[in-house]
Structures are given as C-alpha cells and as structure tokens.
C-alpha positions in Angstrom: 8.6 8.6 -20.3 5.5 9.2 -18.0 7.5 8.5 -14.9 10.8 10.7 -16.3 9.6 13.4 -18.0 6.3 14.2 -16.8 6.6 12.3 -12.5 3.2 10.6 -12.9 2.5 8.6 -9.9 2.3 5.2 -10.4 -1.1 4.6 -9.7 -1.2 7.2 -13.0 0.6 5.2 -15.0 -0.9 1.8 -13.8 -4.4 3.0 -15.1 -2.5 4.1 -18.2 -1.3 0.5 -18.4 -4.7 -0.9 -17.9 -6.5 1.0 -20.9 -3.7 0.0 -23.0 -4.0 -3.4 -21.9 -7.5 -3.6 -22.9 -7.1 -2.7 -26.6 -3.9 -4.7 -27.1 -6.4 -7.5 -26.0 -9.0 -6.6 -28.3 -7.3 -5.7 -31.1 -5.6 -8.5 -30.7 -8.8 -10.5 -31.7 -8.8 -8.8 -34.8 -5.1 -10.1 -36.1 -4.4 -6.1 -34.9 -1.6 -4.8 -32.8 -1.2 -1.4 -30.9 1.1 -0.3 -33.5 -0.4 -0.8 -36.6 -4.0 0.0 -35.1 -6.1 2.4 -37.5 -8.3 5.3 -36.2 -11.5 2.9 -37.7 -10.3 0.4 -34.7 -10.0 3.1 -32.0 -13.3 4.2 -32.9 -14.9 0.3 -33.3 -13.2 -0.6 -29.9 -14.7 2.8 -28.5 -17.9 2.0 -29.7 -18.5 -1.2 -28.0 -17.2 -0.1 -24.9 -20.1 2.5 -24.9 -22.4 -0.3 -26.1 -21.2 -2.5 -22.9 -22.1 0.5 -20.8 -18.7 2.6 -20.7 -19.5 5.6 -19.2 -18.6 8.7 -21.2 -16.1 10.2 -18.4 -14.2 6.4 -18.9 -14.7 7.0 -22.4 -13.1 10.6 -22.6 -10.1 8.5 -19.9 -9.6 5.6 -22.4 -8.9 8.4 -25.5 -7.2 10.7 -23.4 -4.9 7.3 -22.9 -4.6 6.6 -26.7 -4.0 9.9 -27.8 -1.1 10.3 -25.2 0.4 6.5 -26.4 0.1 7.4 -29.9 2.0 10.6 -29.7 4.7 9.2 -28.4 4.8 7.1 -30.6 4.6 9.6 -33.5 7.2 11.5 -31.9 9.8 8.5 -31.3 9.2 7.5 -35.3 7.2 4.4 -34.4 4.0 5.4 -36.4 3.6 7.5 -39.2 0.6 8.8 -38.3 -1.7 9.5 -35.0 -4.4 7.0 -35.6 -6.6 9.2 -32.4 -7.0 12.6 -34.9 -10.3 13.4 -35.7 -11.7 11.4 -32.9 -13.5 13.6 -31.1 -14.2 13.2 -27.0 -16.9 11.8 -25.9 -19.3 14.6 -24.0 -19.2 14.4 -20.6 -21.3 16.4 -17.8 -19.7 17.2 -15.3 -20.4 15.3 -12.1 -20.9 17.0 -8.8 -18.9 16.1 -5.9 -21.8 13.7 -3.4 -22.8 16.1 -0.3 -22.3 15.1 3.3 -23.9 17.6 5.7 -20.9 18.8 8.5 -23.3 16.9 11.1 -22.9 13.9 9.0 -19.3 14.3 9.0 -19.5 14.8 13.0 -21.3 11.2 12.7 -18.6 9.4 11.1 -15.7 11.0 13.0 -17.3 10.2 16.4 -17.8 6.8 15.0 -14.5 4.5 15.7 -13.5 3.1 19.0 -9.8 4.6 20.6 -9.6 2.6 22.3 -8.7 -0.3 20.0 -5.7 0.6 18.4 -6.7 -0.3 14.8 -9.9 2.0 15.4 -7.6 4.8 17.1 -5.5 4.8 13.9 -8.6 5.0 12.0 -10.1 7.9 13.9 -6.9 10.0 13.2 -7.0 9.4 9.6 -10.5 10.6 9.5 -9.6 13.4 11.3 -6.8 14.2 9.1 -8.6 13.9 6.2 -11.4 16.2 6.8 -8.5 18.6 8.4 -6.7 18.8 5.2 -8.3 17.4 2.4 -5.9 15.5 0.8 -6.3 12.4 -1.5 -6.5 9.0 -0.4 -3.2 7.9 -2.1 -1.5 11.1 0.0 -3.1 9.9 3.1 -1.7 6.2 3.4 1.4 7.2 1.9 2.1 9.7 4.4 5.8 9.5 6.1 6.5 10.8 9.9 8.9 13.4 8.5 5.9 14.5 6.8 4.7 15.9 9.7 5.1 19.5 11.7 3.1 19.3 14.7 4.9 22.5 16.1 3.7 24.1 12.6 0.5 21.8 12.5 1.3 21.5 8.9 1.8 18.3 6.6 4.2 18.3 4.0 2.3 16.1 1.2 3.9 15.0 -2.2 1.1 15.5 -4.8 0.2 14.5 -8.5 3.3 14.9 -10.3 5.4 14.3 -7.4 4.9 18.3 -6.8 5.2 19.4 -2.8 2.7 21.1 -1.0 2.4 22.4 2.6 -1.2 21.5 4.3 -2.5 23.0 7.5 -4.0 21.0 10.0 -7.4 22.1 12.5 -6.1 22.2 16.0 -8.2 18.7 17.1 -6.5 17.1 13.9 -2.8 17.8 15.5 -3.9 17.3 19.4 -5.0 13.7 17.6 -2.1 13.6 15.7 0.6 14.0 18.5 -1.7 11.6 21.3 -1.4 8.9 18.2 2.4 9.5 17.6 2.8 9.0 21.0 0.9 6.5 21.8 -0.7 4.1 19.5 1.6 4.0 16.7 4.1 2.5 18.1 1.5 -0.3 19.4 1.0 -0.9 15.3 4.6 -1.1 14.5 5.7 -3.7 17.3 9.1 -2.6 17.2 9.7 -2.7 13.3 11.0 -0.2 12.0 8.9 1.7 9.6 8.8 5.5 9.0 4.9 5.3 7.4 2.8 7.4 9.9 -0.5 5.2 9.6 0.9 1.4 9.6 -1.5 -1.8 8.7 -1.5 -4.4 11.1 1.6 -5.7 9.7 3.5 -2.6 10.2 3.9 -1.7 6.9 1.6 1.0 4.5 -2.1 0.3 4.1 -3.6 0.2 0.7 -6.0 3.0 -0.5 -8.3 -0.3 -0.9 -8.2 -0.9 2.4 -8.8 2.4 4.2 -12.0 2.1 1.8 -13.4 -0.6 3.4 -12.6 1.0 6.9 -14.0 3.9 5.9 -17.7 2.2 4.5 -17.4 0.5 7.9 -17.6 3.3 10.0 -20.4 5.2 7.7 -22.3 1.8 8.1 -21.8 1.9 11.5 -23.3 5.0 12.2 -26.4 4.7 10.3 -25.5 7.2 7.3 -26.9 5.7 4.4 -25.3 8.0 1.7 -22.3 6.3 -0.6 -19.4 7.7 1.4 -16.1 6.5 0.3 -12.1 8.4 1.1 -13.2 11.5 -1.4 -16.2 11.8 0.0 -14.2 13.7 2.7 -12.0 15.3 0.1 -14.9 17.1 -1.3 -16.9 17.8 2.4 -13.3 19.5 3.0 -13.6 21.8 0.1 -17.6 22.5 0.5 -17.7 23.5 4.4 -14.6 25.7 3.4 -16.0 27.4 0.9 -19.9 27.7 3.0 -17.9 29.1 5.3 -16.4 31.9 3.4 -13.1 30.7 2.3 -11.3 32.1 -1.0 -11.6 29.5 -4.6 -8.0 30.1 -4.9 -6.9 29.5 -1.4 -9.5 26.1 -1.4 -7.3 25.2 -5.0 -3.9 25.6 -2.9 -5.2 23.0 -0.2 -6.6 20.8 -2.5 -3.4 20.4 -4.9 -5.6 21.5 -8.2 -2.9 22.7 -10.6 -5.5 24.6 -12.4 -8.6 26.6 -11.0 -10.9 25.2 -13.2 -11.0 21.9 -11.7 -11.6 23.3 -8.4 -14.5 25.4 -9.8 -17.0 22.0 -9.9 -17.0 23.2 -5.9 -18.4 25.8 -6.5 -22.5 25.3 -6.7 -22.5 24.6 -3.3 -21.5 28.1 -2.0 -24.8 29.4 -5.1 -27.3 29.1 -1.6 -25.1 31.3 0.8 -24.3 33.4 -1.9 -27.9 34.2 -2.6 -27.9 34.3 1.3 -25.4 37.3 1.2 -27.1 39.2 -1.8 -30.4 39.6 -0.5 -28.3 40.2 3.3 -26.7 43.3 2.3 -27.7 44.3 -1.3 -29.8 47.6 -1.0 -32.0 46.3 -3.7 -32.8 42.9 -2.5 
C-alpha cells in the first residue's frame, strides 16, 4: 500500500519496516501480537523507549509509524479499533539545520585529489551537491539520462517518486561534463551501467558509503564540525537564502512539498535581515 498508493521510496518504507519490527519484537515478549496490541501497550512500549534514551523526534517517527499501520488496518477490517487514538505526540523542538560557513564549504570542496579517479568522482559529487542541494539518496541514485549539461539542469526523482528539474552553478557542469568524459568511464571498465557516479565495482554506491567519503574529506581538511551528506543540503539552502534568494524558490530546489518545512531555514537569513532594516529603513 505504501509503495502503490502513496510511491514511498523504499528507504521510506524500510524505516517503516524497522519501527514495526521493533514492537512485534517486544510485544512479542508480552504473549502480544501487532494485531491485537492495545493503546496501554503502544504507550508502555513508548515509554521505555523514552526511558532507554529515545529521542522525542524518534519518538514522534515511531507513532507517526503506528498510527499509519493501525489505520490501515482499521480500514482493511483487521482491527476494530485504532489502538494509537488519544496518544498524543511526543513534543519535539525543532532542530536547526548544523552551519557550515561558505569558506568551510570552499575547504571541503578543494579537499579531494583529481587526480585519482575515486577522489575525482568524489570532488564532482561534492560539487554537485552544494550546486543543487539534493538529498543523498537522489545523489547516488542519479542516472546519466538524468543529466542536461546543455540546460545545466538535473532531472531528480524525489520523495514520492515526484520529478523535479534542478539547476546546476556553472563550475558544477564544467565538472560535470570533464567527469563524463573522462573519469567515468575509468570507474565503469567497460561494464555497462547507466548510474552517473559508479563504486569501484561499477555499480551504484550506497548513501552509507558516500558518508564515510564525505567525513573523510572534512577530516582531511581540518574542519572539525560534524559534517555529514546534509550538511551540504542545508549550506545549499542557507547561502541561497544570505544571499537574497526567494523561501518559495529555495522550497522548489529543495523538493519540500510544503513551505513549512523549508521555513526551519529560515533563522539564518534573521542577521542580514536586521542588516537590510537598519540599511534602508528611514527609522533605523
């Protein structure tokens, strides 16, 4: 149902897997079962995860999991009732995206070798990412036909499976085309494989992977700051918005389907802002 009706990716639905896998286990401990669970064993299991250290955004995940099990359920006539009502969500403060300075970003890009292949491959993908600001799983997915270098657009399949056209910076496609030409087909060996970033077995990295090349790299060149694959997600949306770019237009880029979420961006821009006000207001 996840997959049909509503085209969750399957990293989606793997994590909705997981949480259910958790309380079948633990219910199963208490002669329990995921059908005939009661809203007193949602909110016991709950309860210890928060006493084992669950964080309240896992928290508010988990029952956002349960709740959309348990109307299915309801609704294919499996339960008679939605054991999740009346449990409410965890509170949860919303987190802040970590800040990486543009010179830090400088630092990291500058960072790889091209001239080893592997490190050349690497250097693209950092570039791309920062160009674009797409999400990890969009990155090593990423398909040759996905490309437009004469448009320097990428067209990336989203959350949802839903389409979107990206624009790339003009150093991001110059890297783009020299890597095309040149040291992609060094990866591949002469398999066939239409993914535009290959492993060294010619086939698609994991997001796992580019992780670890990316905390390499930030290692590397002395930034001590926890920089992981969204790091550069969110230093994509923070420079464009410093530097005067629209909330909406920023949303489009990023793939939010609704504003709000692209609004946590937002307290970075409150300095320029204040900047601009006491700039050109006539009572400032």
């Amino acid at each position: 149902m996840l997959w049909l009706e509503q085209g969750l990716s399957e990293n989606t639905r793997m994590s909705y897997r997981c949480d259910l896998l958790r309380l079948a286990e633990w219910l199963m401990g208490r002669g329990r079962t995921l059908v005939d669970a009661s809203r007193e064993d949602l909110f016991s299991f709950l309860a210890v995860r928060m006493q084992k250290g669950a964080k309240g955004a896992s928290s508010a995940r988990m029952l956002s999991t349960l709740r959309k099990f348990y109307r299915y359920l309801l609704r294919e006539g499996v339960v008679q009732e939605d054991p999740t009502l009346r449990i409410e969500h965890p509170k949860v403060g919303r987190l802040l995206p970590g800040a990486i300075s543009e010179m830090e970003v400088e630092q990291l890009l500058a960072e790889p070798d091209a001239s080893q292949p592997i490190e050349a491959r690497d250097k693209v993908m950092l570039e791309v990412l920062y160009a674009s600001g797409l999400r990890v799983s969009e990155l090593v997915s990423l398909r040759l036909y996905q490309v437009n270098l004469r448009q320097g657009v990428l067209r990336v399949v989203g959350k949802g499976g839903k389409e979107r056209l990206t624009p790339l910076g003009e150093q991001a496609v110059e890297q783009l085309e020299a890597y095309i030409k040149g040291v992609r087909p060094q990866l591949l060996a002469g398999r066939e494989d239409g993914v535009l970033f290959p492993s060294m077995r010619g086939s698609e990295m994991t997001r796992q992977t580019f992780w670890h090349r990316i905390k390499l790299y930030a290692s590397r060149s002395g930034i001590s700051k926890n920089i992981t694959p969204h790091t550069l997600r969110h230093a994509f949306a923070t420079h464009l918005l410093n530097h005067g770019a629209d909330l909406r237009v920023v949303q489009l880029l990023l793939g939010h389907s609704d504003l709000s979420t692209t609004q946590i961006y937002t307290h970075v821009a409150k300095a320029r802002l204040q900047q601009l006000h006491s700039r050109h207001h006539p009572r400032s």
